[in-house]
C-alpha positions in Angstrom: -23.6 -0.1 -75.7 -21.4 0.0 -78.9 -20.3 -3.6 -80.0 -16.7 -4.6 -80.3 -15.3 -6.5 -83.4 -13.8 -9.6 -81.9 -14.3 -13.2 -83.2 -16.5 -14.9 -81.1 -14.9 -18.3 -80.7 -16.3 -20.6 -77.9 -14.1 -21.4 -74.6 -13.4 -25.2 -75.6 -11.7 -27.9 -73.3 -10.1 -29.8 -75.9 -8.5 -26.3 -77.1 -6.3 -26.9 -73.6 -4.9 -30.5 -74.7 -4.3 -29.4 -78.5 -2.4 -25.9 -76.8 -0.3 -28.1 -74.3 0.8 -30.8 -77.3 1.9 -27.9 -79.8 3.6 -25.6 -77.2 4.8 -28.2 -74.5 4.3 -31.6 -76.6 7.9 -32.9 -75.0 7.1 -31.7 -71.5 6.8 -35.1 -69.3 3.5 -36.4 -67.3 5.0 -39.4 -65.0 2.5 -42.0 -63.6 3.2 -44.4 -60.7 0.0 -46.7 -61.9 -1.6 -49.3 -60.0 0.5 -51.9 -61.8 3.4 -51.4 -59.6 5.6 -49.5 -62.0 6.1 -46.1 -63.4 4.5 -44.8 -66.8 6.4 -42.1 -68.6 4.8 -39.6 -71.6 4.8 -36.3 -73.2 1.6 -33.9 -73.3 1.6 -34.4 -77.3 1.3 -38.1 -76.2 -1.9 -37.3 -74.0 -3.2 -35.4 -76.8 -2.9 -38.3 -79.2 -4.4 -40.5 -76.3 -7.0 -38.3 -75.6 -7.9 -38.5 -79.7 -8.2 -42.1 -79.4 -10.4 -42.1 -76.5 -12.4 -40.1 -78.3 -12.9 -41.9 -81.1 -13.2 -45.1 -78.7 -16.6 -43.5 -77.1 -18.0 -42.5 -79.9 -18.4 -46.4 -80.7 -19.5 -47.2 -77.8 -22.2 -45.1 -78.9 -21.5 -42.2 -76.5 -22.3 -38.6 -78.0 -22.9 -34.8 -76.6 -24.8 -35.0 -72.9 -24.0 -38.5 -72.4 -22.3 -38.9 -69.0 -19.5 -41.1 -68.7 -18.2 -42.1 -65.2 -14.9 -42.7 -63.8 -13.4 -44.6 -60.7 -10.0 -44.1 -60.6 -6.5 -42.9 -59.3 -4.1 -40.4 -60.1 -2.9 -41.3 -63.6 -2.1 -40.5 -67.1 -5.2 -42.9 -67.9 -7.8 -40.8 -65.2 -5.9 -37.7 -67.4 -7.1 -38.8 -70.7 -10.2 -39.1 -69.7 -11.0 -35.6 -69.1 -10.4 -34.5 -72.1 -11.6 -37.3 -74.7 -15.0 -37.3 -72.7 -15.5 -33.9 -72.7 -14.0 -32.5 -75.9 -16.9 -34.9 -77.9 -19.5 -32.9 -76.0 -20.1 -35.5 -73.5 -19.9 -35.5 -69.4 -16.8 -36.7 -67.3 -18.3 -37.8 -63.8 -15.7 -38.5 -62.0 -16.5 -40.8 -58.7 -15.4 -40.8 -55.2 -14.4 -44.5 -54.1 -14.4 -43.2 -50.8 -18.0 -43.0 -51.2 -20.6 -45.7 -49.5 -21.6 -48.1 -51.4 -25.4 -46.9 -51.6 -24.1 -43.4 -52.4 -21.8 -44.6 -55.6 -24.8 -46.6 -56.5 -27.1 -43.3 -56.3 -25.0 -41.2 -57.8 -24.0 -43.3 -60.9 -27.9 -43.5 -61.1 -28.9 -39.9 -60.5 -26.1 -39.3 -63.5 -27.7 -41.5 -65.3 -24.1 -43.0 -66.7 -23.7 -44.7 -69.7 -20.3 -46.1 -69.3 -17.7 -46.7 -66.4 -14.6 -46.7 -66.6 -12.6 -48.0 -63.4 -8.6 -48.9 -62.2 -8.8 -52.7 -61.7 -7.9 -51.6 -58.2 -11.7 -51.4 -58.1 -12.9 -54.0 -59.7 -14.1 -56.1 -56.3 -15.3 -52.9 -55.2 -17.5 -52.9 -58.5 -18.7 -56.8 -58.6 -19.9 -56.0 -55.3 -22.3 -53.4 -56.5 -23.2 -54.5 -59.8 -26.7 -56.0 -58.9 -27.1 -52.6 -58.0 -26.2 -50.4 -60.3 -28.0 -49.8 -64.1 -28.8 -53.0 -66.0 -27.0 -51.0 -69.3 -24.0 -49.5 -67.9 -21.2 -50.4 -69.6 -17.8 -51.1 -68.4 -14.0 -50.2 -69.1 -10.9 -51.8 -67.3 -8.1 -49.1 -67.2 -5.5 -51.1 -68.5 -4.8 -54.0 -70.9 -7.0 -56.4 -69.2 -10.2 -56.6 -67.7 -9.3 -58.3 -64.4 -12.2 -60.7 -64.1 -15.0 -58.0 -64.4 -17.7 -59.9 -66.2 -18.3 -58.2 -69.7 -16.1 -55.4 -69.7 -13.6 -54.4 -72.2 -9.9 -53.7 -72.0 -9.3 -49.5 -72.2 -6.1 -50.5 -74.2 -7.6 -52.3 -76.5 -10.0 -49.8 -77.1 -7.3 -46.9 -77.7 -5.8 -49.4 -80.5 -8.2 -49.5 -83.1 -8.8 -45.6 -83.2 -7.0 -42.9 -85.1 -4.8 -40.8 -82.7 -5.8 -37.7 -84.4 -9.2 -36.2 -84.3 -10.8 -32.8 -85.2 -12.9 -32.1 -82.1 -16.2 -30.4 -82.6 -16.9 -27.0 -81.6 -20.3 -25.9 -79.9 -21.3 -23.8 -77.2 -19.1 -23.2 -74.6 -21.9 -23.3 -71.7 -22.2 -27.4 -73.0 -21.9 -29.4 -69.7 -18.2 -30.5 -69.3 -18.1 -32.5 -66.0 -20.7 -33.6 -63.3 -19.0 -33.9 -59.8 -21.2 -34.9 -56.4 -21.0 -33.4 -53.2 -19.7 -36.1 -50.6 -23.5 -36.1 -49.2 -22.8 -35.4 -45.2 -26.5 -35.5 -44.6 -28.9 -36.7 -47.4 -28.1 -38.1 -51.0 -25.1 -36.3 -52.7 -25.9 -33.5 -54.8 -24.7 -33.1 -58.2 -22.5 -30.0 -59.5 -22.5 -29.6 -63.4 -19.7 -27.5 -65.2 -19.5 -25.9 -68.5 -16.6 -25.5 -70.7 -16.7 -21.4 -69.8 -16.9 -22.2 -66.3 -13.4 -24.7 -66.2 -11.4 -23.0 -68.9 -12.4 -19.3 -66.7 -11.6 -21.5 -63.4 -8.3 -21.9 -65.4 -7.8 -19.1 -66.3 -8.2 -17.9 -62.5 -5.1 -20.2 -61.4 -2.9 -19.2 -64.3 -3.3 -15.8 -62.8 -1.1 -16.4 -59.8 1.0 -19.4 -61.4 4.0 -19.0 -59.5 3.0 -18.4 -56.4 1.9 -22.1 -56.3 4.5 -23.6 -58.6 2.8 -23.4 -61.4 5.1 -22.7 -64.0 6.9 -25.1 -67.3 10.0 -25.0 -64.5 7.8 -27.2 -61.9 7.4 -30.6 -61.1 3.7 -30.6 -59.7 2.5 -34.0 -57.4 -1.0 -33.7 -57.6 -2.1 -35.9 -54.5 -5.9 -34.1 -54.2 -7.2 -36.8 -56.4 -8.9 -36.1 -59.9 -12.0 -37.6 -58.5 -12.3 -34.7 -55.9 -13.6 -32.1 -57.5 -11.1 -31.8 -60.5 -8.5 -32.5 -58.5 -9.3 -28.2 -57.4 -8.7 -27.5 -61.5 -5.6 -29.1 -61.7 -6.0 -31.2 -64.7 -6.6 -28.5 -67.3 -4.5 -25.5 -65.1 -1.2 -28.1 -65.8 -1.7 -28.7 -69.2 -1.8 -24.8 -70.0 0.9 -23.9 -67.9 3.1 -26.5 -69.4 4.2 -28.1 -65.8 5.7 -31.3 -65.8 3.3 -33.5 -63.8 4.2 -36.5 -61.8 1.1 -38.5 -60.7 1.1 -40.5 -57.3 -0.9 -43.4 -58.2 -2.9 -45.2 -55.2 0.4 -45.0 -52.9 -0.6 -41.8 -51.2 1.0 -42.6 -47.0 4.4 -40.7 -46.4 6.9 -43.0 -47.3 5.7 -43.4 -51.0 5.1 -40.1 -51.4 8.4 -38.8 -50.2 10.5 -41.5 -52.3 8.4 -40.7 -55.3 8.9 -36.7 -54.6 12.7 -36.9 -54.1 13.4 -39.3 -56.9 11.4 -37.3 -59.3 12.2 -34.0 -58.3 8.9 -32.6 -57.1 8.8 -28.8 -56.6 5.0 -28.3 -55.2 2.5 -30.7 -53.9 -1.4 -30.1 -53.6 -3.1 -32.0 -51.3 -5.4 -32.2 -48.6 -3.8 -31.8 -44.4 -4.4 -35.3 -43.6 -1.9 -36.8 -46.6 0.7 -34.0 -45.0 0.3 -35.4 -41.9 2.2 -38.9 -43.6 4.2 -36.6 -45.2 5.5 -34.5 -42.4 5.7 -37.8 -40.7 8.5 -39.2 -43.0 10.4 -35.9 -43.3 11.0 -36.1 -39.7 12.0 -39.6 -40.0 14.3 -38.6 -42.4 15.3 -35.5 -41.2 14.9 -32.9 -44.3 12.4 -32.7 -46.9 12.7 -34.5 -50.4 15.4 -32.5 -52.9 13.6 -29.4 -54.5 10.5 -29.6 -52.4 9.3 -25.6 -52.7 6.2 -25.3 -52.3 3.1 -27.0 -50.8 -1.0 -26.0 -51.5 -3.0 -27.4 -48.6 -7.0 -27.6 -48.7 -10.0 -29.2 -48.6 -10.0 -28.7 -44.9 -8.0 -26.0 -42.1 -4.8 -26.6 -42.1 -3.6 -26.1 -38.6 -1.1 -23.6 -37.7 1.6 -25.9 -36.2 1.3 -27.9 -39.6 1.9 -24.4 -41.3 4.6 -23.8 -39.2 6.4 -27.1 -39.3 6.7 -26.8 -43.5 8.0 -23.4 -43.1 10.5 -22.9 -40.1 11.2 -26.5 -39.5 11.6 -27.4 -43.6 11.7 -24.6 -45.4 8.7 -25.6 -47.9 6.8 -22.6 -48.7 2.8 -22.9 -47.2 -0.5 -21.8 -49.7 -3.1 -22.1 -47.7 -7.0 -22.4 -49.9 -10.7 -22.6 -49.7 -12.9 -23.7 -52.1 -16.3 -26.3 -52.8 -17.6 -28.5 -55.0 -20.1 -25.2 -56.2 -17.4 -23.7 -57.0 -15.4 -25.4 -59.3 -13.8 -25.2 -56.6 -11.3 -22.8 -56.0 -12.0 -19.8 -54.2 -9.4 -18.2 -52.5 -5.4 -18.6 -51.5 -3.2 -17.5 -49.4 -1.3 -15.4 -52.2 0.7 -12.4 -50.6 2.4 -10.1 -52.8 5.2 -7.7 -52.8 3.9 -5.5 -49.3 3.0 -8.7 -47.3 6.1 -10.5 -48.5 8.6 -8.1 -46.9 6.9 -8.5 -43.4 8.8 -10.8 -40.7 8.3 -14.6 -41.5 6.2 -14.7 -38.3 4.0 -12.1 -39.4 3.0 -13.6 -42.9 2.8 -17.0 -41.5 -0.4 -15.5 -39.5 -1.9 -14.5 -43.2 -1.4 -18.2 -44.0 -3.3 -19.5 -41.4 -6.6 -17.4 -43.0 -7.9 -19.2 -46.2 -6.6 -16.6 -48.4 -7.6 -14.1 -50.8 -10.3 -14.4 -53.7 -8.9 -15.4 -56.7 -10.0 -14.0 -60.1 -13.8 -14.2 -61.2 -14.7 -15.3 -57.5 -16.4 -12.2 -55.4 -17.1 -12.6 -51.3 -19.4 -11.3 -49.2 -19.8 -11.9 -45.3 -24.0 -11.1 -43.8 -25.8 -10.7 -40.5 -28.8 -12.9 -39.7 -31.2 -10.1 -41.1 -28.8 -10.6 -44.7 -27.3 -7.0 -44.4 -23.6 -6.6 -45.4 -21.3 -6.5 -42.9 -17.7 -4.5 -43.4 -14.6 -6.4 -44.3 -12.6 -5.2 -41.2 -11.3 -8.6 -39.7 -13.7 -8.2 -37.2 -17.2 -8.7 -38.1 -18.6 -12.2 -39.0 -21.4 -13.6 -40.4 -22.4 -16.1 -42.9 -20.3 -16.6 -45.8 -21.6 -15.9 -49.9 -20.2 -16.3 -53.2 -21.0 -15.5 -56.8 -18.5 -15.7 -59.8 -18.4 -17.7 -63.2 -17.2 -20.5 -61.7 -20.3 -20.9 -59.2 -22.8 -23.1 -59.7 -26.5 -21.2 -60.6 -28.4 -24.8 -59.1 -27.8 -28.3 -58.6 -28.1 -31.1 -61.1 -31.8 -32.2 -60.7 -32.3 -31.3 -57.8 -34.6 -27.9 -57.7 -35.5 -28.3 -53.8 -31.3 -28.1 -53.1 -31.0 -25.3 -55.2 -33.5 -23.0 -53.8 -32.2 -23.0 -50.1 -28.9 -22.3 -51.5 -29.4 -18.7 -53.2 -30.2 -14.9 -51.2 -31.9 -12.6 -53.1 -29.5 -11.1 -55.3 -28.2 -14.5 -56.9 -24.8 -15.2 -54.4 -24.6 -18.4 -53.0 -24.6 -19.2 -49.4 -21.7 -21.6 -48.3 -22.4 -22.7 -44.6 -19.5 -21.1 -43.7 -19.4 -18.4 -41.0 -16.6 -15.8 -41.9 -14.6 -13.0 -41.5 -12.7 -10.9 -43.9 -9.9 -8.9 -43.3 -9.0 -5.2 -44.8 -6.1 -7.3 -46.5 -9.2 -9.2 -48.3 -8.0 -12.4 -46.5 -10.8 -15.0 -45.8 -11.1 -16.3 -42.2 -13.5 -19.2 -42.1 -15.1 -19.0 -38.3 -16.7 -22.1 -38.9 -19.3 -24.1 -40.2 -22.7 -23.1 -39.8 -23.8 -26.4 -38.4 -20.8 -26.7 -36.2 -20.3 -23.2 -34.7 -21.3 -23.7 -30.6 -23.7 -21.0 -29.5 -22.7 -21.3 -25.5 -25.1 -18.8 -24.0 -26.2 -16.5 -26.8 -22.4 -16.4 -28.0 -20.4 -18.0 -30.3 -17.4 -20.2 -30.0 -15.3 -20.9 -33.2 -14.6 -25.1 -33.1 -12.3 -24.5 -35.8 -10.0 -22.0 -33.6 -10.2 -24.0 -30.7 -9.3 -27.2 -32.7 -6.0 -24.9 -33.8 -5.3 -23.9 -30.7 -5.0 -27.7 -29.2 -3.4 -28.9 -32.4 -0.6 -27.1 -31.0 -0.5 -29.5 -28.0 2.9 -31.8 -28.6 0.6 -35.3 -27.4 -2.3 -34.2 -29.7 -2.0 -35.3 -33.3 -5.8 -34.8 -34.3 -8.9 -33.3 -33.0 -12.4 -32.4 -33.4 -14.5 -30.0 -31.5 -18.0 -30.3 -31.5 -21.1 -29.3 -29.3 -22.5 -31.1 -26.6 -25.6 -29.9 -24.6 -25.5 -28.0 -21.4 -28.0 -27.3 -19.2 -27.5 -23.8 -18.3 -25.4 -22.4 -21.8 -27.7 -24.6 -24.2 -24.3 -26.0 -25.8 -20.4 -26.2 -24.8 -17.5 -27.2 -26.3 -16.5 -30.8 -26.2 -13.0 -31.5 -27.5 -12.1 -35.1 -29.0 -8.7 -35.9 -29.8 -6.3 -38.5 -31.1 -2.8 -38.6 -29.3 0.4 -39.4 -31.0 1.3 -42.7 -30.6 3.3 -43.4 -27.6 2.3 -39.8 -26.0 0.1 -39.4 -22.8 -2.4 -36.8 -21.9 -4.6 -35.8 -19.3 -8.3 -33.5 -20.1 -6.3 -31.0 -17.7 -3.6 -31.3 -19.4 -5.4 -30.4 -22.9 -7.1 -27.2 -20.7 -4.4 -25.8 -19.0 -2.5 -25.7 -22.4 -5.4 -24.2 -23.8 -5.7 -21.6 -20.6 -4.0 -18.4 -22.2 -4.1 -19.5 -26.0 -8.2 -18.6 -26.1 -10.5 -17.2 -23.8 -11.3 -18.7 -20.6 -14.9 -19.3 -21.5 -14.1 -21.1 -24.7 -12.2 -23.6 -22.6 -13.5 -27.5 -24.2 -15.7 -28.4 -20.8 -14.6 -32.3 -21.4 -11.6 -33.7 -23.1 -12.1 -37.4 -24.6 -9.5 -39.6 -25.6 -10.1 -41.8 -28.9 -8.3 -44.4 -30.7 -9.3 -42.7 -34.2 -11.3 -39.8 -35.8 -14.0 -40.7 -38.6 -13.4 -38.8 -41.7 -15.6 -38.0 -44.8 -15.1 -39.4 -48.1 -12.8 -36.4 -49.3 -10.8 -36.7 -46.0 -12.2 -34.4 -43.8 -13.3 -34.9 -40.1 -16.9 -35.8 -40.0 -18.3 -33.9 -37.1 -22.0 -35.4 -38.5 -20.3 -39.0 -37.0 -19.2 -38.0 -33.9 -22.1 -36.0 -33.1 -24.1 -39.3 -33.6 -21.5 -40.8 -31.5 -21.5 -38.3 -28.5 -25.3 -37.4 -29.0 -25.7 -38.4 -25.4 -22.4 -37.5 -23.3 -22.7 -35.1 -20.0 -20.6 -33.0 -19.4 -19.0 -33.0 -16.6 -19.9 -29.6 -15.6 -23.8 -30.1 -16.7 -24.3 -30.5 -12.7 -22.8 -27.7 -11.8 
């Protein structure tokens, strides 16, 4: 192969912050902070922040490798911490609250963290765990007081006494960047390591189709995923190099403070997970009409359901990108981005592209496999198991060689537990998982479909299908649902809605009524609980 002649500079995460400060310094990043008010800057104020930081860990003794944890909201703060962490060569862990308390303890552990820094929104949460955690951690109160937490320091105070300019070091762009944990469903939380490459390529990916998910220096972007879920899906340095303005929602994330802060700051897109749009939707109905300038929403880390989908569009006019990503995958994988062709079809007609996961985005390739691992064509009919490979997926969890090994075929792609189809469109339909699929007599039943399907039931604001055991089929479907408050429903209500929207053999065999759904720590239904929970139910037609 003949060599080009191109300098051979390293992909560098502090390159983002110094980029954003000299070609959108005076573009705003708002904060509503956990002190009640809201916090105004420019990016060339982050980037002079971010110096600071920097110069702040390295006397505390923090240098490349080190990993330095966080435990914190939405904010200009959280945002500062990405870079000045990372740009001196050392690891931002960033740490689900959400978590149990023996999992943050574990994974602050299994990191091996030398400092935390934490909103003083979790400061009891932290008292109450510090028996537990490393004798040497150190600790950092977001703010300019340390709230009570025994021997911490005051972040603000810190900041002072350093220099808000700062040459940042250059090395090797596969350096570790960032350590984010799986939410652990079954077993301890695994650990996903990034690189420098991996993010800024990540970056690169969303760049790509900027204004299809408003994107773009004209935006106002409300990132409610929060930063500690897996980078926020990239937002953090995909902002920064767009030039967006960014408006961050603090901890006030239920409808009514989200819609206030939207319409008085002018929001244009929103990225969040379904279950913070179901607040959401729940206040623009309240108010009749969505908050001024509200285009576009990105929904993820979970299905979104199809009359969700369909309520944004027809009922609001907010245009609906629908993605699919992990925490292996740094962690966005696909979108629901349409182009010229699919955009001239009938509203109706693209709306049913939305309710796929989307296509692959740049630098992330798909594959769907039988049982025997053989290919199977992309034809919107076939459906197997769901791989990945690309340079932002992960080659092996962070000290964990067991994990890793069950994760990998034999040429390299990941597998993601996902069942899958994939269309000749190249749209991604996630079938389901492969731990929650229901195999009812040597076939399978889709509990994410037939979830969708009784979403659209007007008494039925959540559900969860999982698989109870039958006698005769092995397992059948067993629906679980949460009604809206002050609607009624009968189980033959639920099935005779159901009757002609899926086949008659995929009918739920029991309907149950709960008070609430349990969810996982990034917001998503946690089939593992209510398996535990219906572990022992018959079904009424296990006698028949």
């Amino acid at each position: 192969m003949l060599q080009g002649q191109m300098m051979d500079r390293p992909l560098m995460i502090s390159d983002i912050v110094t980029y954003a400060a000299e070609i959108r310094g005076d573009q705003e990043i708002v904060s509503a902070r956990v002190e009640g008010d809201r916090h105004r800057y420019t990016y060339k104020d982050l980037a002079g922040r971010a110096a600071q930081l920097a110069g702040a860990l390295r006397k505390l003794g923090i240098g490349p490798g080190d990993r330095v944890a966080t435990l914190a909201w939405n904010g200009y703060r959280h945002l500062e911490l990405y870079y000045g962490i990372s740009g001196i060569g050392a690891v931002c862990h960033t740490i689900n609250p959400r978590l149990f308390a023996e999992q943050i303890v574990y994974v602050v552990g299994h990191a091996e963290d030398k400092v935390l820094f934490l909103d003083a929104t979790f400061v009891p949460l932290v008292q109450g765990l510090r028996d537990r955690l490393p004798k040497g951690l150190r600790y950092v109160v977001l703010g300019d007081e340390t709230h009570g937490l025994e021997g911490a320091l005051a972040y603000e105070a810190l900041l002072a006494e350093q220099p808000a300019e700062i040459d940042w070091p250059v090395f090797d762009e596969r350096t570790a960047s960032g350590i984010c944990y799986t939410s652990g469903t079954t077993g301890h939380p695994k650990g996903v390591l990034y690189t420098h490459r991996s993010t800024l390529l990540h970056s690169y990916g969303l760049m790509a189709i900027a204004t299809e998910v408003g994107l773009t220096p004209t935006d106002s972007i409300l990132p409610v995923v929060p930063l500690f879920h897996v980078n926020a899906w990239g937002l953090p340095y995909a902002m920064p190099l767009t030039g967006t303005r960014i408006v961050m929602p603090g901890p006030k994330l239920d409808g009514e403070n989200l819609f206030r802060l939207m319409e008085e700051e002018a929001v244009t897109s929103a990225w969040g997970v379904p279950t913070v749009w179901l607040g959401l939707l729940g206040e623009m109905r309240k108010q009749g009409r969505k908050p001024t300038g509200f285009d576009v929403v990105v929904i993820g880390g979970s299905a979104a359901p199809e009359p969700m989908i369909r309520e944004f569009e027809v009922d609001f006019g907010v245009r609906v990108v629908h993605g699919w990503g992990m925490t292996e995958m740094s962690p966005v994988g696909t979108l629901t981005t349409m182009g010229p062709s699919l955009n001239a079809l009938p509203e109706a007609e693209k709306r049913a592209f939305k309710t796929s996961q989307g296509r692959r985005m740049f630098g992330c390739e798909l594959k769907i496999v039988d049982e025997a691992g053989d290919r199977l064509p992309h034809d919107g009919v076939a459906f197997g198991e769901l791989l990945v490979r690309g340079h932002g997926v992960m080659d092996g969890y962070f000290g964990d060689a067991e994990a890793s090994a069950a994760v990998f075929d034999d040429e390299g792609w990941m597998r993601t537990g996902d069942v899958a189809k994939i269309d000749v469109h190249g749209f991604l339909y996630i079938v389901d998982r492969t731990k929650d699929v229901i195999k009812s007599g040597g076939e399978w039943i889709s509990s994410l479909d037939l979830e969708g399907a009784a979403l659209g039931h007007p008494a039925i604001a959540e559900c969860a299908v999982i698989a109870a055991a039958h006698p005769k089929w092995g397992e059948r479907p067993l629906l679980v649902a949460r009604l809206e408050q002050g609607r009624t429903a009968t189980p033959e209500d639920i099935r005779a809605y159901l009757s002609d929207k899926v086949a008659k053999w995929w009918l739920p065999d029991d309907v149950v009524f709960v008070d609430d759904l349990p969810h996982t720590a990034t917001g998503k239904l946690s089939k593992l609980t209510l398996r535990e929970r219906f572990k022992d139910h018959v079904l009424p037609t296990a006698a028949q």
